[in-house]
C-alpha positions in Angstrom: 164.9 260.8 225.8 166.1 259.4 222.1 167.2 255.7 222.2 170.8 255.1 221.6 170.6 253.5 218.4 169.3 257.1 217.8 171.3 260.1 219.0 174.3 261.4 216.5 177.6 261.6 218.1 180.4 261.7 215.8 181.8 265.4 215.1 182.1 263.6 211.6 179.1 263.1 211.1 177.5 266.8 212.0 180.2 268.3 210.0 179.2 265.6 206.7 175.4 266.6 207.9 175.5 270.3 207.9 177.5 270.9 204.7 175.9 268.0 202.4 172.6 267.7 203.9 169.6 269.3 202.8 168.6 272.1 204.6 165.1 273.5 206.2 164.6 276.4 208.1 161.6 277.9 210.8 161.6 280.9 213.0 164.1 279.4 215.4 165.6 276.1 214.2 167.8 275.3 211.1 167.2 271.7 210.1 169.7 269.5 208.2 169.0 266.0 206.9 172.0 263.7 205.2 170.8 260.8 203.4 173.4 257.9 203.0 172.9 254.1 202.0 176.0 253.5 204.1 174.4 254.7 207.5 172.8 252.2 210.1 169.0 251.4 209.2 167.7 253.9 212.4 167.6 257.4 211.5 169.8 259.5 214.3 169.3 262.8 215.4 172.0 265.5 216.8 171.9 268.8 218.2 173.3 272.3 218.3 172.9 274.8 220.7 175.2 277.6 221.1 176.3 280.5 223.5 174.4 283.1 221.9 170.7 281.4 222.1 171.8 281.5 226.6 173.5 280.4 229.5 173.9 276.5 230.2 170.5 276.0 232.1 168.5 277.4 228.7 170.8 275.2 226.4 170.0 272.5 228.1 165.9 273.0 228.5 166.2 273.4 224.9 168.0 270.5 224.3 165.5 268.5 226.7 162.7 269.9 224.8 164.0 269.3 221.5 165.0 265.4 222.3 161.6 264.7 223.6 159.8 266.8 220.4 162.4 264.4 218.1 161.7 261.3 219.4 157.6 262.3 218.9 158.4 263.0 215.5 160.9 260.3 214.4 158.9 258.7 212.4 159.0 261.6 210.2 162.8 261.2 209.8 163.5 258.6 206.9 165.7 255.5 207.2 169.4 255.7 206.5 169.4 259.2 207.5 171.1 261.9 209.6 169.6 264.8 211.0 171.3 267.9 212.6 169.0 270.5 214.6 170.6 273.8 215.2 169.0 276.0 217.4 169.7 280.3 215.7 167.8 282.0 218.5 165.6 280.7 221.6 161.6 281.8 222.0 158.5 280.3 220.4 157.4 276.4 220.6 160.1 274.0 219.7 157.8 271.0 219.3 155.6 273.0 217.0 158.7 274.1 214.6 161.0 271.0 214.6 157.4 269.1 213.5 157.2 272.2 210.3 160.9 272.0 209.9 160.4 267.9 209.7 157.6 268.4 207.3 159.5 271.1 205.0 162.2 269.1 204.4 160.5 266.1 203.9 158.5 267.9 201.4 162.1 268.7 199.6 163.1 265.6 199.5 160.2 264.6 197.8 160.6 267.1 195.4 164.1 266.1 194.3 163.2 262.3 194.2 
């Protein structure tokens, strides 16, 4: 489970994320990352999950699996940061594409910097 001082919770703040952030994309995930001086030190991490990837048990096993593959990988996520994970279909290994989404869009942020 994601500490606190980690998990996203403001509707603000996934709407800000989603349409300024920069964006990365795998088979099954859609990846945003919003960098801001203004946000708290600890990178925090949200979610999406909607009707169409399944019923509420699936959403939720997702969401399970995606909080513990995120706090594996939040060292990958830089300081000052906000990161939105929206799930566009259900199948394949979660862990396994939210670690490639985390690499390809640290790799474009390292191209724009």
């Amino acid at each position: 489970m994601l500490p606190a001082q980690n998990r996203l919770r403001s509707s603000k703040d996934f709407a800000k994320t989603t349409k300024v952030g920069h964006r990365a994309s795998t088979e099954s995930l859609v990846i945003y990352l919003h960098q801001d001086p203004t946000i708290q030190s600890a990178p925090q991490v949200g979610f999406i999950i909607s009707k169409v990837v399944g019923g509420s048990v699936t959403r939720h096993r997702i969401a399970r699996q995606l909080r513990h593959a995120a706090q594996e990988n939040i060292g990958l996520i830089p300081n000052h940061s906000h990161l939105v994970i929206r799930v566009i279909k259900n199948g394949g290994d979660f862990a396994t594409e939210l670690h490639q989404g985390f690499v390809k869009i640290n790799q474009k942020l390292g191209a724009r910097q």
